[in-house]
C-alpha positions as CSV (number, residue, x, y, z in Angstrom):
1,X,-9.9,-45.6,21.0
2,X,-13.6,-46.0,21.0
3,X,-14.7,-49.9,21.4
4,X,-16.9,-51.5,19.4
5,X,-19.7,-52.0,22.3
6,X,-19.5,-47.9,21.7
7,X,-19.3,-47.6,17.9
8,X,-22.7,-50.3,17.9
9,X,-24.2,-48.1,20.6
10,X,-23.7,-45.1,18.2
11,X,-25.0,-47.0,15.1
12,X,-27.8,-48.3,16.9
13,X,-29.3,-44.7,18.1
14,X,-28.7,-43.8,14.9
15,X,-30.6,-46.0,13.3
16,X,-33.2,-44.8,15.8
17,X,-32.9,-41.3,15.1
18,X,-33.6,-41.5,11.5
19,X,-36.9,-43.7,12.4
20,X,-37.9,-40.9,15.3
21,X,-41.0,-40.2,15.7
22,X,-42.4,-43.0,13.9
23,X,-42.7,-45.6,16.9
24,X,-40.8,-48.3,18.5
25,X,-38.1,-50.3,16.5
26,X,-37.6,-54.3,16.8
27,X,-34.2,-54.7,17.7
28,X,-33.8,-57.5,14.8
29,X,-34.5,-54.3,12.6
30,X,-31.6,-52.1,14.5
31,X,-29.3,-54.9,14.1
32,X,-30.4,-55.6,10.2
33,X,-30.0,-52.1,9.5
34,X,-26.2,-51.9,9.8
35,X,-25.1,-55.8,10.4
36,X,-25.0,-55.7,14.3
37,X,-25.1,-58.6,16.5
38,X,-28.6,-58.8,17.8
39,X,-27.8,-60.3,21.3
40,X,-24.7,-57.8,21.8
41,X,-27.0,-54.9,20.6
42,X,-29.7,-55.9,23.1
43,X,-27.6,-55.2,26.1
44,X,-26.3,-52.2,24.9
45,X,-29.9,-51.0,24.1
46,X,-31.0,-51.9,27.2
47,X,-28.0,-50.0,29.0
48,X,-28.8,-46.7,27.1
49,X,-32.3,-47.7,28.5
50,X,-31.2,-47.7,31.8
51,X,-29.9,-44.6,31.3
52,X,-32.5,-42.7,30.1
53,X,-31.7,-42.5,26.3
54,X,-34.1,-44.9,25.5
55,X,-37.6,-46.3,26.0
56,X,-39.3,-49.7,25.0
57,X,-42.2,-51.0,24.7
58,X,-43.1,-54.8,24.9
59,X,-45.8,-56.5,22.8
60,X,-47.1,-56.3,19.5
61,X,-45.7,-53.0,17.8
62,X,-43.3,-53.1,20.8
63,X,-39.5,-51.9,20.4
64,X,-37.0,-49.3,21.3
65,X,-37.0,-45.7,20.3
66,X,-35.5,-42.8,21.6
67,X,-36.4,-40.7,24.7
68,X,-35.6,-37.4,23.6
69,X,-35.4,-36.1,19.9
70,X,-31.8,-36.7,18.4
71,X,-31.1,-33.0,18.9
72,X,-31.2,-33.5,22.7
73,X,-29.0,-36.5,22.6
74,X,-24.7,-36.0,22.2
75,X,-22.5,-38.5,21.5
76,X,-20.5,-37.4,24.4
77,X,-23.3,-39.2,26.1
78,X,-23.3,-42.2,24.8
79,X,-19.8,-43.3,24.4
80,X,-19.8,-42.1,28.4
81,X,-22.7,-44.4,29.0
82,X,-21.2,-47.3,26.9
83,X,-17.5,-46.9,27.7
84,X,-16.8,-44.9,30.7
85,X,-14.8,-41.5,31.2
86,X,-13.3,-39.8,27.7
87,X,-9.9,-38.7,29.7
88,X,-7.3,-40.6,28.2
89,X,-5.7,-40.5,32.0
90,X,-7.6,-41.2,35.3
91,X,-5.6,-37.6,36.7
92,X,-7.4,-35.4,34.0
93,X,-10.8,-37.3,34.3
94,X,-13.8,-35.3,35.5
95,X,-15.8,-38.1,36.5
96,X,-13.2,-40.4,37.2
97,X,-10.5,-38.8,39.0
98,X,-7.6,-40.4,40.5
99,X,-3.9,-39.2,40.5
100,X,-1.2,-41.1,39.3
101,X,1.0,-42.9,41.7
102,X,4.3,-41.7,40.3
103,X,3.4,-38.0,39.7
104,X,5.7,-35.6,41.7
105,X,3.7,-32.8,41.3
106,X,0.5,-32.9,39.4
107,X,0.1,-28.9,39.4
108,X,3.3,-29.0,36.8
109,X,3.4,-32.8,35.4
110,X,3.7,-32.0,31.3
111,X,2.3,-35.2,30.5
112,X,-0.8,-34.6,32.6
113,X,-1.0,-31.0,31.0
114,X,-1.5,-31.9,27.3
115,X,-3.8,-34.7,28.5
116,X,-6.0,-32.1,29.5
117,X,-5.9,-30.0,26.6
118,X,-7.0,-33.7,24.5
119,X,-9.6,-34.6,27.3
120,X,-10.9,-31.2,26.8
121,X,-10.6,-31.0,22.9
122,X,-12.6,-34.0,22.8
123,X,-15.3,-33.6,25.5
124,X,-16.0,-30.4,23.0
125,X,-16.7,-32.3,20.4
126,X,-18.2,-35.0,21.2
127,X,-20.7,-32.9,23.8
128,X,-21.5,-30.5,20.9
129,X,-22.1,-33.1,18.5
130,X,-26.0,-34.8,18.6
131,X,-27.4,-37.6,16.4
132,X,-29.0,-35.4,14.9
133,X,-26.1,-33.5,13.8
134,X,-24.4,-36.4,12.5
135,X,-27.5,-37.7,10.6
136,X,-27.6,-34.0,9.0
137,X,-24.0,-34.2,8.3
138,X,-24.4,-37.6,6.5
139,X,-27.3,-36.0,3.9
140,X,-25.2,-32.7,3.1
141,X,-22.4,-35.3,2.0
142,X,-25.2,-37.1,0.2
143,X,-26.4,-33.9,-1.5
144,X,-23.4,-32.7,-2.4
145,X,-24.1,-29.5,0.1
146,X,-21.2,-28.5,3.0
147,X,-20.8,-31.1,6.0
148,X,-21.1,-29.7,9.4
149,X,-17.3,-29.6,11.1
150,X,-16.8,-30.6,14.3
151,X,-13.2,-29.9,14.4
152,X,-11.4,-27.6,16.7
């Protein structure tokens, strides 16, 4: 289940997507923009930062905006930043790898199998999909035009 630290992390770069190119962002602004907590956003801004997503400036006209245009930036990226490996076990985890302590034999375990097949599912899906998909996504619902699908 994705936490809420990831689903404000999420609405946060969205908010800076739709304001790219236009300068830094106040954080009191991100937060206004769809009711986050302003100190609870701050840290998650500042982790995205740290990894790269983000850049701030401090001062007058100072804020956060994004470090690469919102068609460079997946959400498979940020809810990895924000909450760790998407594997739903540690034995199917790319980046996070450990094998289960009661697993006989992890060639054959079915459990560890379909796990896979959902770690992968979703990897693709969340890699494939930018901000900048989901903020065109969003206006073709608007307009009444066909959504992009992300299903498999």
């Amino acid at each position: 289940m994705l936490s809420k630290k990831a689903k404000y992390a999420l609405k946060g770069m969205l908010v800076l997507a739709q304001r790219y190119g236009q300068g830094p962002v106040l954080i009191s602004d991100v937060a206004a923009a769809d009711r986050m907590p302003r100190k609870f956003l701050e840290l998650i801004l500042l982790e995205l930062k740290n990894h790269g997503l983000l850049q701030s400036k401090k001062g007058k006209g100072g804020g956060y905006f994004l470090a690469k245009p919102p068609t460079a930036i997946t959400v498979g990226q940020i809810v990895r930043i924000v909450d760790g490996p998407i594997a739903p076990l540690p034995c199917v985890s790319k980046t996070a790898y450990m094998r289960c302590e009661e697993c006989a034999d992890e060639r054959t375990c079915p459990i560890r199998l379909v796990m896979k097949d959902v770690r992968e599912a979703t990897a693709k899906i969340l890699d494939s999909a930018t901000l900048a998909d989901m903020l065109n996504r969003v206006r073709s619902i608007e307009t009444g035009k066909e959504a992009l699908n992300f299903a498999i």
